[in-house]
C-alpha positions in Angstrom: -30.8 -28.6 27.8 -27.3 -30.4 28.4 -26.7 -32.8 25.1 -26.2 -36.2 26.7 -23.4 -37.4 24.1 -20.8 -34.5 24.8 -19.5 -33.9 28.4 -17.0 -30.5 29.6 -14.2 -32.6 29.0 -14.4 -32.7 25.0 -15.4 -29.5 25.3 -12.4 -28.3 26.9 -10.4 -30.5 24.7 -12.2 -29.1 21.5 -11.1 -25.6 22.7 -7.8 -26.4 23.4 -7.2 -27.8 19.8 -8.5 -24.4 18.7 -6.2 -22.4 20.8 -4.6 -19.2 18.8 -6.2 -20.2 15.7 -8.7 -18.6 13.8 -12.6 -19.7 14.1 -16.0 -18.7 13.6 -18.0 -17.6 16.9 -21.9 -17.9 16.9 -24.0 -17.0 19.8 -27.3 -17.1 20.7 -28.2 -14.3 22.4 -32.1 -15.1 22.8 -35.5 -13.9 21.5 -34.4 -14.9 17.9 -31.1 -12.7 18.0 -27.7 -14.6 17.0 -24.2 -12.4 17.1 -21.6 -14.6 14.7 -18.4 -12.9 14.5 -14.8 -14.5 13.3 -11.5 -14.2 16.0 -8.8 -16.1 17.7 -9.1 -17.7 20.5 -6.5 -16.2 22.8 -6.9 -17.2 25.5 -8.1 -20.7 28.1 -8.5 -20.6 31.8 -9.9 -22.9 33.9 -13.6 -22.2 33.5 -13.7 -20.0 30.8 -11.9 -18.7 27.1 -11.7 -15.8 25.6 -11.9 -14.4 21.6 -10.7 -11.2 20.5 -12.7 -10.7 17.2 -11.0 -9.6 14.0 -13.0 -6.0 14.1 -10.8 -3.4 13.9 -13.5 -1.3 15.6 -14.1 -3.5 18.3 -11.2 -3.1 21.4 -11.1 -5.9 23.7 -11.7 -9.5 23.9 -15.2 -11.2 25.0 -15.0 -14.2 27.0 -17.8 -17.6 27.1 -17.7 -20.7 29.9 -17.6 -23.8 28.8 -21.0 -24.6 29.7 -21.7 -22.2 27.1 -20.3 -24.1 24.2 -21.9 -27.6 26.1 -25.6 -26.2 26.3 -25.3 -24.8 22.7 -25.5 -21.3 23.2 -22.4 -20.3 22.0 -21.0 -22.3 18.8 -17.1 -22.8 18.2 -15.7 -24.0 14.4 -12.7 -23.1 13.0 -12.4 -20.5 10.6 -13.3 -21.4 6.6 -9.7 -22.4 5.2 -8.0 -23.1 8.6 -9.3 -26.7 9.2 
């Protein structure tokens, strides 16, 4: 369900404000599983952005659409101590 006070716009706009900075990822993966990890944002294209988490372990980036972020499955803060 779309939340009717937020449109892509701010979301894009909230992204960008974020952009190589350090912030808290949580994402609902479904069936009561949630995957919260902490990265940078690295990366914003046109209809998507990309995070490459602070795991040492984990090589690569993972990338969410907007849409994401606007329908609430996928949750974007800044990092504890970075506001």
């Amino acid at each position: 369900m779309i939340k009717p006070k937020s449109d892509i716009a701010r979301v894009k706009q909230m992204i960008a404000e974020c952009f190589r900075k350090q912030v808290d990822v949580t994402v609902n993966l479904g069936r009561n599983k949630v995957l919260r990890f902490c990265g940078e944002l690295s990366g914003i294209y046109p209809a998507l952005f990309t995070v490459r988490p602070n795991d040492k372990d984990f090589l690569g980036k993972t990338s969410y659409s907007y849409a994401e972020v606007l329908c609430g499955n996928v949750k974007i803060k800044p990092a504890k101590g970075m506001e």
